[in-house]
C-alpha positions in Angstrom: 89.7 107.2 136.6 89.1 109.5 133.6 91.8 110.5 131.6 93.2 113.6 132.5 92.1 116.9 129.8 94.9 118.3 128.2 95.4 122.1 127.9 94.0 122.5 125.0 90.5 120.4 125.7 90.8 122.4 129.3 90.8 125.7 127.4 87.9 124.9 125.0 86.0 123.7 128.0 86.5 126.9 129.8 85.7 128.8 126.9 82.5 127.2 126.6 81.3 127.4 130.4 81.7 131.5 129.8 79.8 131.2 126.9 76.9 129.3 128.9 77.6 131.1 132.0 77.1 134.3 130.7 73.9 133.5 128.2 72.3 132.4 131.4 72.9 135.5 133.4 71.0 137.1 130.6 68.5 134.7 130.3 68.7 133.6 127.0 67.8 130.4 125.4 70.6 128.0 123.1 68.2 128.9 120.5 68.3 132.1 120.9 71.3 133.0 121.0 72.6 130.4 118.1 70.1 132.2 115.8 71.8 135.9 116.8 75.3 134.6 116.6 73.9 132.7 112.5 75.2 128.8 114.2 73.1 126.1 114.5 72.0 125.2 118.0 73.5 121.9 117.7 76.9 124.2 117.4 76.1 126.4 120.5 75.7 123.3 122.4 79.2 121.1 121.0 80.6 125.0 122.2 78.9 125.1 125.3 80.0 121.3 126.8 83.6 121.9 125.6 83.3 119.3 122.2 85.7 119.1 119.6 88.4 120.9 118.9 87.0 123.9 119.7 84.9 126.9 117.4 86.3 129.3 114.8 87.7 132.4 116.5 85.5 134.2 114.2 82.3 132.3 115.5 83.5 133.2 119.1 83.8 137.0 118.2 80.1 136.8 117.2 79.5 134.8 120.6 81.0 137.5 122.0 79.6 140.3 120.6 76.4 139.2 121.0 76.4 138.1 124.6 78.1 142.0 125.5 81.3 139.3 126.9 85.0 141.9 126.0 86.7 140.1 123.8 89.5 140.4 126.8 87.6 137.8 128.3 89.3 135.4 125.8 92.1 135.7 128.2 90.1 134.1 131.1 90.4 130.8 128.7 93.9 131.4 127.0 96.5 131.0 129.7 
């Protein structure tokens, strides 16, 4: 049995199936949208599968912004 996610890992996960969810309603490629948000792909995609500890808030804000996501969404992934 895996070990269970902690709030915190469950929040950065969440945060990054919006981030995927939402490029792929529009159709965009990882490398497309890494290169409008200035992140390396490699980045998009730790952010995407939930890695780490999670991005800087002002990397998300640029993820954001560039994906037409409110930044109220953040509260989708913050509670």
């Amino acid at each position: 049995m895996p070990p269970r996610l902690t709030t915190e890992q469950r929040r950065v996960a969440q945060l990054g199936f919006l981030i995927r969810a939402r490029r792929c309603e529009q159709g965009m490629r990882q490398e497309d949208l890494a290169l409008l948000a200035r992140i390396a792909p490699a980045t998009l995609r730790r952010i995407e599968r939930g890695e780490g500890a999670g991005p800087n808030v002002f990397v998300v804000l640029r993820l954001f912004e560039e994906l037409d996501l409110p930044v109220d969404q953040l509260t989708r992934v913050s509670g």
